[in-house]
C-alpha positions in Angstrom: 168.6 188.0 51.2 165.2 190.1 52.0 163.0 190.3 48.5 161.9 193.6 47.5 159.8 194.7 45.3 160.8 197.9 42.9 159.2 200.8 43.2 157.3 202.8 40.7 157.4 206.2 39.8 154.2 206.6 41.2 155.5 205.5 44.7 159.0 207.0 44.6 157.4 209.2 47.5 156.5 206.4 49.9 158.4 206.3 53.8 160.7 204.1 56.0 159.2 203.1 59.3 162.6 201.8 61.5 162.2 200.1 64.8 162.0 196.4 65.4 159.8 194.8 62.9 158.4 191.3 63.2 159.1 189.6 59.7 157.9 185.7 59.0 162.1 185.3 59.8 161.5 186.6 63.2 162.0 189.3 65.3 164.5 192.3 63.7 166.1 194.4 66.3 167.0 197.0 64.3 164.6 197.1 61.4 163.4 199.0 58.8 159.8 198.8 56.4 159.7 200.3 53.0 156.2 201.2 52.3 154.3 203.5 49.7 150.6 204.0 48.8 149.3 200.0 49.3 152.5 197.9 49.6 155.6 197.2 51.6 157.9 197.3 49.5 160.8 195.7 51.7 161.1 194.7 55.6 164.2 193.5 56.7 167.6 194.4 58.0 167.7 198.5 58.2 171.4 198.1 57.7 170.7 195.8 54.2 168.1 198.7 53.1 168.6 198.9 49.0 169.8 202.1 47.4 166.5 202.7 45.5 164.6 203.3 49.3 167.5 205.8 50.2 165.7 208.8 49.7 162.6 208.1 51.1 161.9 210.2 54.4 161.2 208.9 57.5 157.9 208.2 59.1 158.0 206.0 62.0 161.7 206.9 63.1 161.6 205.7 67.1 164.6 202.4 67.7 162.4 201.7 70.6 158.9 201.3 68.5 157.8 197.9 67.3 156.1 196.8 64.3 153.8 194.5 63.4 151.4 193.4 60.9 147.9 194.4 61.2 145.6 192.2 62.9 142.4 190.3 60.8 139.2 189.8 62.9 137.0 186.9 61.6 134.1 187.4 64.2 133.3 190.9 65.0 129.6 191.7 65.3 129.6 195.6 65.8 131.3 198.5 68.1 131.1 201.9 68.6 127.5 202.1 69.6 126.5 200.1 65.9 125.7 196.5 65.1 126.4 194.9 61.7 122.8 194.2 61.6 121.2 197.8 61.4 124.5 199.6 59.9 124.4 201.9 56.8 127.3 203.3 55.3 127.9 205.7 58.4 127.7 202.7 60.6 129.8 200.7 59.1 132.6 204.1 59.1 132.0 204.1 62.7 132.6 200.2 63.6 135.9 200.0 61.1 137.1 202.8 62.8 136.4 201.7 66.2 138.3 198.8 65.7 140.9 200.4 63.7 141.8 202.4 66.1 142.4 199.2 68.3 144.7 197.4 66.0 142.0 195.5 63.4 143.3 196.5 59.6 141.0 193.5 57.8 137.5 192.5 59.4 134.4 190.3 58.4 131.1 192.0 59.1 129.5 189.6 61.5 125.8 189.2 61.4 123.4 187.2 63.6 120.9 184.8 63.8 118.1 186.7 62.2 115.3 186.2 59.2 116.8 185.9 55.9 115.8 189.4 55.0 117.9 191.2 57.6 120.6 189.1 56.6 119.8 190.0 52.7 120.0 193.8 54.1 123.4 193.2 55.6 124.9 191.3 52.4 123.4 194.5 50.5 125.0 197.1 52.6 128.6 195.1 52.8 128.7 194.9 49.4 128.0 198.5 48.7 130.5 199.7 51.7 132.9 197.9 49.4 132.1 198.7 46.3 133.6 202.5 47.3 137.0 203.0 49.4 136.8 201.9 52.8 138.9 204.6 55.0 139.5 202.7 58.3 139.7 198.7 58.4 138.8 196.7 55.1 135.7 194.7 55.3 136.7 191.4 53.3 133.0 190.3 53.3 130.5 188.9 55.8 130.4 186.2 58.3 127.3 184.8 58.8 127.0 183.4 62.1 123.8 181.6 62.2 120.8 180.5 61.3 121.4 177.1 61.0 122.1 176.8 64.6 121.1 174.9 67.1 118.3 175.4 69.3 119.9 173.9 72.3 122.7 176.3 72.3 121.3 180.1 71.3 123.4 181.5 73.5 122.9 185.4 72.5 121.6 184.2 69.3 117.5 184.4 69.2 115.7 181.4 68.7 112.7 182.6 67.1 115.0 183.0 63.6 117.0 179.2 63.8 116.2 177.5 60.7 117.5 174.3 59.3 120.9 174.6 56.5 119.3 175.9 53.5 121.9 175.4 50.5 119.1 177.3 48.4 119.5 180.1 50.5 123.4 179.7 50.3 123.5 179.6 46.3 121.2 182.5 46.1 123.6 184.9 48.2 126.4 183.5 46.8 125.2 184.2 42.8 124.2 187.8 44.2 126.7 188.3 46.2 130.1 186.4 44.8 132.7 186.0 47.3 130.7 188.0 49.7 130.1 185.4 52.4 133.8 184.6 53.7 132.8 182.1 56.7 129.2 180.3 57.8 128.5 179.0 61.4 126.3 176.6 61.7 125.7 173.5 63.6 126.7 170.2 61.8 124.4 168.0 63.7 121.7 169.6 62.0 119.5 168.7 59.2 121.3 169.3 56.0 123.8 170.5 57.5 126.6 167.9 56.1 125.3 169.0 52.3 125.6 172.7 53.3 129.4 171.9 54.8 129.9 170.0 51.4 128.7 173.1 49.4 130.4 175.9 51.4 134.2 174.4 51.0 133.4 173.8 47.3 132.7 177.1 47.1 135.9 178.6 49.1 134.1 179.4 52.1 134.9 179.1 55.6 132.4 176.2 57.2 132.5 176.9 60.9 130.8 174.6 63.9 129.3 176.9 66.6 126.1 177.0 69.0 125.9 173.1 68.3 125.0 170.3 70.3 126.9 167.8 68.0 129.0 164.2 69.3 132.9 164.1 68.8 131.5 161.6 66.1 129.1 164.0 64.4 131.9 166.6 64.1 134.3 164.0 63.0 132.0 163.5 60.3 131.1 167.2 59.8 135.4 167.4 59.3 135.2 165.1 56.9 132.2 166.9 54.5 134.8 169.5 54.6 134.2 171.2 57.7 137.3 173.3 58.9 136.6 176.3 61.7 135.3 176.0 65.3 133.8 179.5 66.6 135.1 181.3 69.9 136.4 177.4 71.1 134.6 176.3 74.0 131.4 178.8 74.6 128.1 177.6 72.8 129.3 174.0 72.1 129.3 170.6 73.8 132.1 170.3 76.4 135.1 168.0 76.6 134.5 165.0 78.9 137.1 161.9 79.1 134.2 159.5 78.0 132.2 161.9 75.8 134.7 164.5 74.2 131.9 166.3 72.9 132.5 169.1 70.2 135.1 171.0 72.4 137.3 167.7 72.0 136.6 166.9 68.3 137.7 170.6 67.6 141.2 169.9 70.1 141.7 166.5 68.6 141.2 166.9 65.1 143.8 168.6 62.9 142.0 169.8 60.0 140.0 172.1 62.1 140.7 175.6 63.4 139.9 176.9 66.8 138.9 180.5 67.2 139.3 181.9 70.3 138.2 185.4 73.0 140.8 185.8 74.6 139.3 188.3 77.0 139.8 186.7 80.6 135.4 185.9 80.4 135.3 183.5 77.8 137.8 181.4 78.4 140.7 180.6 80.8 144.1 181.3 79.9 145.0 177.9 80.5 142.7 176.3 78.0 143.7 178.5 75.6 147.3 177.6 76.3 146.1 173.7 75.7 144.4 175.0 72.5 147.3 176.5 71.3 149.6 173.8 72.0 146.9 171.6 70.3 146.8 173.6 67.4 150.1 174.1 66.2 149.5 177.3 64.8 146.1 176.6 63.5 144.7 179.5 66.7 142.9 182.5 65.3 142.2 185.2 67.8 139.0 186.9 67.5 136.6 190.0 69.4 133.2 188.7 69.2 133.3 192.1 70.1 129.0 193.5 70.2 128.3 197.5 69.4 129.8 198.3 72.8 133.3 198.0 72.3 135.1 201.0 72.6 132.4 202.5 75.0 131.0 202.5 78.3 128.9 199.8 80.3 125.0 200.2 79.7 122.7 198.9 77.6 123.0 197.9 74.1 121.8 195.1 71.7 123.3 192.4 69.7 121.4 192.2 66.8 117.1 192.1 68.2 118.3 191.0 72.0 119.2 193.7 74.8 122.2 193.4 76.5 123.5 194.9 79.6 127.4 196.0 80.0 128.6 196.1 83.3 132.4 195.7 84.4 132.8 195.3 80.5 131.1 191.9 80.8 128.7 191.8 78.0 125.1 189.4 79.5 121.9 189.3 77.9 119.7 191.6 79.7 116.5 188.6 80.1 119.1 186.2 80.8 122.6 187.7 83.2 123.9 183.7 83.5 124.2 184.2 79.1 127.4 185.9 77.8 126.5 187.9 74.8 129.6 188.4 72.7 132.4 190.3 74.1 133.5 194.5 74.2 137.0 192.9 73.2 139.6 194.5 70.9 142.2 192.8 69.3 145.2 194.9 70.9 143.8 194.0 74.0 143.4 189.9 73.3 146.9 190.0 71.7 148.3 191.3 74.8 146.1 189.1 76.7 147.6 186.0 74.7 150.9 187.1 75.9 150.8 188.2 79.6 148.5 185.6 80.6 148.1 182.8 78.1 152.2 183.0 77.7 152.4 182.9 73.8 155.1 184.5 72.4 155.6 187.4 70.7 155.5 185.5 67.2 152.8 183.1 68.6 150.6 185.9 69.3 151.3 187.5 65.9 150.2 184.4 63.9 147.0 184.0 66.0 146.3 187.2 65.5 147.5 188.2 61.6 148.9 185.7 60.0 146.1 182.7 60.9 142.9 184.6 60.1 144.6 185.7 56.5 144.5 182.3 56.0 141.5 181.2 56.6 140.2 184.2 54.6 142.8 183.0 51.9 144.4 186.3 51.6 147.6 185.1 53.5 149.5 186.5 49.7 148.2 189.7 50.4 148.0 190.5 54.7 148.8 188.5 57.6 152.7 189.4 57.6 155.0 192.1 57.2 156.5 191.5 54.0 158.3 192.5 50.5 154.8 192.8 48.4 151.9 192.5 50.7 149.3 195.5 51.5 150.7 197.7 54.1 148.7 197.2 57.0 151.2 198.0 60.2 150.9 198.6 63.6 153.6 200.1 65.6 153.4 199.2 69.5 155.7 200.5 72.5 157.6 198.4 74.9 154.1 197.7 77.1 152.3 196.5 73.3 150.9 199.5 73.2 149.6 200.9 70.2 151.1 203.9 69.2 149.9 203.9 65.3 148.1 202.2 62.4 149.2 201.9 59.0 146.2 200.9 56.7 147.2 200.6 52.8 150.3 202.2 53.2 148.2 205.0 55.1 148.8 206.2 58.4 145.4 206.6 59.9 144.4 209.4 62.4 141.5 208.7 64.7 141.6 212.5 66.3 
């Protein structure tokens, strides 16, 4: 039997979405979600819908429309012309709703390598961004992607600001800032970087490899000071070769490590991601990477200090072309790319995209699935996975 959960007299007035609706049971053909201000209340079986929903009017009533739940971006640096760097509150409005608007309900601000008081500024201006309501996608903290990086592997990251893992660094922010900083990328090779690993999953946060030059054997070591993530798998890390697997293999081989992944057709073929996939056993997370260009038009732009030129929607560092820097992804269009090329299923796609990034952000009790007591955050896609609307909170968001 589907659990529900009661509603209150408070949300007597919320609305049934029906259509097929993706539940952690699978795929329901003819499905209904219960959902007032917040929470889904029940998903399941329109046919098994209990008596106390009855009432509730329709909002979503189309057979052919699917639903899904919202998708959670780990590693998302800007979009709509702004960059998580230089962002106030207006900024920050116009990159959640940017990526809103392409399917992304949950997002960590994503900053770059940069001197620790730009990265101070950022923390400041997450934290007061959250400290009111958010209206489009919920920032769930910040991702600090850098600056304990290495220098052989900057990618679109500038060298100027690498420094060496500074647990100092990572104490303050985190007694200023508690539970601010959700993920940390950094190279494990590094100097202190195996008592910054240590420190950062002792502390419930994220320790990702990325831009590093490290051995199968120094991540093997790196995984076991506690280090669980590998950033956008394959770009800015030491490849997979039969005699020296480099980091690419240790992240393949070794289960207690996540692979994210852009799965834009630039970053990565869709057959490695397949492998990854395979590899993974659910343990993919789909990401953007996506620089303040998304959702616009090729030009010129920056990502974070460094210019960048878009052209075909292939983001390059303008001083370097050969140098990808991040991606103008969204995650509708990597979730559709997972399936038409990469050949995941529609549930495979789903976890990689919802369910697996929850997790890794712990909140898998409160988003990641469509569910009997988790937030509503629902998207509702045609027959070409499409999207055709974004619930938020219960909230059905307009981007006119």
């Amino acid at each position: 039997m589907d659990t529900i959960i009661r509603p209150t007299d408070t949300e007597a007035s919320g609305s049934l979405l029906y259509g097929k609706v993706l539940t952690p049971s699978g795929l329901i053909s003819h499905g209904v979600i219960a959902v007032s201000e917040q929470m889904i209340h029940y998903a399941g079986e329109s046919a098994d819908l209990p008596g106390a929903f009855a009432d509730w009017p329709s909002a979503g009533d189309t057979p052919e429309g699917l639903y899904i739940p919202g998708f959670v971006d780990v590693h998302v640096h800007g979009g709509a012309g702004y960059d998580f760097m230089y962002s106030d509150r207006s900024g920050l409005d116009a990159i959640t709703r940017c990526h809103a608007s392409h399917g992304t309900t949950t997002m960590l601000a994503t900053t770059m390598t940069a001197a620790k008081a730009d990265i101070d500024r950022v923390l400041q201006e997450v934290a007061d961004y959250r400290s009111a309501s958010m209206p489009y996608a919920q920032l769930a903290g910040v991702h600090l992607e850098g600056p304990f990086i290495s220098p052989k592997w900057p990618g679109a990251q500038n060298p100027e600001h690498i420094v060496p893992a500074n647990v100092a660094w990572l104490e303050n922010w985190e007694a200023r800032y508690p539970g601010m900083i959700r993920q940390v990328t950094l190279a494990p090779e590094r100097e202190h970087a195996l008592e910054a690993i240590a420190w950062l999953r002792k502390s419930g946060i994220t320790a990702a490899l990325g831009h590093t030059d490290a051995t199968f054997e120094e991540v093997t070591a790196a995984a076991e000071a506690g280090l669980n993530q590998a950033v956008h798998t394959f770009n800015a890390m030491t490849p997979l070769h039969h005699r020296k697997p480099g980091a690419a293999g240790a992240v393949l081989y070794d289960e207690r490590i996540r692979a994210e992944i852009i799965a834009d057709g630039i970053h990565v073929h869709p057959a490695a991601i397949a492998i990854v996939s395979r590899l993974k056993r659910g343990q993919l997370l789909l990401i953007t990477d996506a620089m303040s260009a998304a959702g616009l038009d090729d030009g010129d732009y920056a990502i974070g200090d460094l210019p960048v030129t878009v052209k075909g929607g292939i983001a390059t560092l303008r001083d370097n072309p050969d140098a990808l820097a991040g991606s103008t992804l969204t995650m509708i269009r990597g979730f559709r790319y997972l399936i038409e090329k990469a050949g995941f299923t529609l549930e495979e796609a789903s976890r990689a995209a919802s369910l697996t990034p929850a997790a890794t952000l712990g909140m898998e009790q409160l988003i990641g699935s469509l569910e009997a007591g988790k937030r509503g955050d629902i998207l509702m896609l045609d027959e070409q996975l499409n999207l055709d609307g974004v619930w938020i909170g219960g909230r059905r968001i307009s981007f006119e």
